[in-house]
C-alpha positions, 0 to 999 in steps of 0.5 A, spaced: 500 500 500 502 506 497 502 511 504 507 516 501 506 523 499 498 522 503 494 530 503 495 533 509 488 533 512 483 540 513 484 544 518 478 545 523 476 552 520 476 550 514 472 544 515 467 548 519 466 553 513 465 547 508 460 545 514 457 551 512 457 552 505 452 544 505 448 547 509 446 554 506 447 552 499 441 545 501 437 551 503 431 553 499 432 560 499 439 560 497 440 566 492 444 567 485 450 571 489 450 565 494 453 561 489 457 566 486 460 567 493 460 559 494 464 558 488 469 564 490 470 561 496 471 554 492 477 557 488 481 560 492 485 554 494 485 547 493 484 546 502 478 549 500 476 544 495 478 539 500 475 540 506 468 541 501 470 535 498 471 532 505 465 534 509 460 533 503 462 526 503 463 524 509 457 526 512 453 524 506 450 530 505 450 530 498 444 535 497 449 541 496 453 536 491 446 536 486 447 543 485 453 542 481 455 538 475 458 533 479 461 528 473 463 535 470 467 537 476 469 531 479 471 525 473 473 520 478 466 519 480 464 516 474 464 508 474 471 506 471 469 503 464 473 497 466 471 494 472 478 493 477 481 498 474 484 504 477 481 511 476 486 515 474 488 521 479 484 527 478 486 533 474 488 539 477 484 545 475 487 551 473 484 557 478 484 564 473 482 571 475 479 567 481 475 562 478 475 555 477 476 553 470 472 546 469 471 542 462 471 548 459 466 552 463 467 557 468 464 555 475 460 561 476 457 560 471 455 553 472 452 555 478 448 561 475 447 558 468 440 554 466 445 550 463 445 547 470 439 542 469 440 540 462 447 538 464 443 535 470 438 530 465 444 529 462 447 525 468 440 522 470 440 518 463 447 516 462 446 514 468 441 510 467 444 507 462 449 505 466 446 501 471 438 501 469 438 502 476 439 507 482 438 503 487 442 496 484 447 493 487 452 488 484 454 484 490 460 479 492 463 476 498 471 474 499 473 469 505 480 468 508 481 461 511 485 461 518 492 461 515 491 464 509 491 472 507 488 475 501 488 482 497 482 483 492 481 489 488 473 492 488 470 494 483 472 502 483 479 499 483 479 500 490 484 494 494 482 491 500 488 486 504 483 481 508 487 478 515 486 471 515 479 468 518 476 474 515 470 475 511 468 481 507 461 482 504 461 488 498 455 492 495 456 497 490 451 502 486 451 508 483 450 512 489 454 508 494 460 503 496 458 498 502 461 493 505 460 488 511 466 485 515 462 480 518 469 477 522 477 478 521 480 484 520 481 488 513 486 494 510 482 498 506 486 503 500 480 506 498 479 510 491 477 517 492 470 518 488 466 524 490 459 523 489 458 516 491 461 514 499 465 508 501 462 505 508 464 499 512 459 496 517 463 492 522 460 489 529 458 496 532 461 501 528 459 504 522 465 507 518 464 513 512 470 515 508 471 519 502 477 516 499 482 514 504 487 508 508 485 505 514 484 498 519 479 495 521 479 490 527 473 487 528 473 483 535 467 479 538 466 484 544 468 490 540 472 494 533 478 497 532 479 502 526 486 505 525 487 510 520 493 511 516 491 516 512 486 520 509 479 522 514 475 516 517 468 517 520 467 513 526 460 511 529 455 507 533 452 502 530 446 503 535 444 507 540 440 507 547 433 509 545 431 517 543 439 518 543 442 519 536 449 515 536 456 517 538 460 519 532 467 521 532 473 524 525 480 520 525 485 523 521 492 519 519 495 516 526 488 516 530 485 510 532 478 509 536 475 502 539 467 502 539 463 496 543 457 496 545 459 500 552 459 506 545 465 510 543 473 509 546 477 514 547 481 516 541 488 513 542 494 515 538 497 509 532 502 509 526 502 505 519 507 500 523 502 499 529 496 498 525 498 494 519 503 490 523 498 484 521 501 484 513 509 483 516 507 476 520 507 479 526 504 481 532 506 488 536 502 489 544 504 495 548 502 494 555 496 490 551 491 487 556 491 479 555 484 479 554 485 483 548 492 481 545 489 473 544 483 476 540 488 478 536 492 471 536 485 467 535 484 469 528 491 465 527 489 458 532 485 452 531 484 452 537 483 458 541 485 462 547 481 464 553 485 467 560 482 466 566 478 472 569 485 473 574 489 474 569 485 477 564 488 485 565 495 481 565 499 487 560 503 485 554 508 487 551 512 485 544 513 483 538 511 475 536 512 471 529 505 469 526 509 463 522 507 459 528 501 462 532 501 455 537 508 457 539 506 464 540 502 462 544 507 458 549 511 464 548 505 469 550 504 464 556 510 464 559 512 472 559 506 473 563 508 466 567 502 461 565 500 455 565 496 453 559 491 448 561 488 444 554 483 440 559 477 442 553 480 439 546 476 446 544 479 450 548 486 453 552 486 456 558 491 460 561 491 462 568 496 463 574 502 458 574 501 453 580 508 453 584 
């Protein structure tokens, strides 16, 4: 996975600008110079493209979007003509006199034009042409057996690295990118498309990117996401009757773990950390027992619970994943532990006798 060279994130007031942009531009009493005013602000600086770009799709309000040509502005929206191939970066746009140039359109005058609603047309039966319908979902599912690692590449050109014992459930239509991890861990390097989010639906977390790098960790009691690049929105599955679900925005070397007690504290991560799975190992810092075999599970065929008087036991080290049994000795005697294979199904640790 290519992390170099990532786009440094927008800054908050940036973002928050956007915010109000999606908002003023969805109302009904939007006027001609709020546009022209809008697409000022757009073609000032490419931060700002990025933040509206960001907080657009992040959020999945695309109701400013509809205003727009979007497959004029934004190309890489468009579905790629051969499936599994990657679109190609987007063009950069020339800013001129402080306005947007566009396939040959002034961006101002898009906004203004009655050219707007023809092109709109346009878009809607191209579309239908492509799809036959808006709402169609081309469906597959990839599954990882315990010892076996897998990278596919999706439809959009978008690559996802599955961990092993891992399964994945991709939908995709015009207007949106799906997936379901149903258990396992996954990388995914997702290709910036505009118009039409990417979404991860895994245990209690609900996960909405633009275009961007992140981990994705589902365990029986909870899910990690680490971000390694990009912007990442993180929420709750669910929440208590009459309270609307917690949500969070990760950004490159951000983490957070959501459960069915709600949303973690976000914890500080690295490329290193988060993808230690891809080089054969496993990397605990101070990792609670409980948590690490989690971890380590994915790897055995028979797996590892510990006692509840060890459960809280810390972790620290990096071990091979060449050889999970062996792992798991080695986990057993730092923390100073007997495994206990009584039940053929399942391994205790628990303290050591003396």
């Amino acid at each position: 996975m290519n992390t170099a060279g990532l786009q440094e994130a927008p800054n908050e007031d940036r973002l928050d600008q956007a915010c109000a942009w999606i908002a003023r531009l969805r109302s009904d009493a939007v006027s001609a110079a709020d546009r022209r005013d809008f697409a000022g602000w757009l073609a000032e600086s490419a931060d700002n493209r990025l933040a509206f770009d960001e907080m657009s799709e992040l959020w999945g309000d695309l109701g400013a979007l509809a205003h727009m040509p979007i497959d004029e502005l934004y190309p890489e929206s468009r579905p790629s003509a051969k499936p599994g191939t990657r679109p190609a970066q987007r063009d950069s746009r020339a800013s001129v006199g402080g306005t947007l140039a566009t396939g040959g359109w002034n961006f101002s005058q898009w906004l203004m034009g009655g050219g707007l609603v023809a092109a709109c047309l346009v878009v809607t039966l191209w579309v239908g042409n492509q799809w036959l319908s808006g709402g169609e979902f081309r469906e597959q599912t990839y599954i990882t057996q315990i010892g076996e690692t897998r990278t596919v590449t999706l439809a959009d050109g978008s690559q996802v690295q599955l961990n092993t014992n891992s399964e994945l459930q991709v939908a995709f239509s015009r207007e949106v990118r799906r997936t379901q991890l149903l258990r396992g861990e996954a990388y995914f390097d997702v290709v910036r498309q505009t118009a039409r989010p990417f979404t991860v639906a895994a245990g209690k977390a609900n996960i909405r990117v633009l275009g961007t790098e992140f981990n994705v960790e589902r365990n029986p009691d909870s899910t990690r996401v680490s971000v390694t690049g990009g912007v990442v929105a993180v929420s709750e599955a669910e929440s208590a009757p009459g309270l609307q679900p917690e949500s969070v925005k990760l950004v490159k070397n951000q983490k957070v773990s959501v459960s069915g007690r709600g949303l973690g504290e976000v914890g500080r991560t690295s490329a290193d950390e988060a993808l230690d799975w891809t080089r054969g190992v496993l990397v605990f810092e101070q990792t609670p027992l409980a948590e690490a075999l989690e971890e380590l599970n994915r790897y055995l065929k028979v797996p590892a619970v510990a006692d509840p008087s060890v459960r809280e036991r810390r972790l620290s080290g990096t071990f091979e994943l060449s050889d999970p049994d062996n792992t798991l000795k080695a986990i057993a005697t730092a923390l100073d532990l007997q495994q206990d294979h009584s039940d053929p199904n399942l391994t205790l640790l628990s303290p050591r006798r003396n």
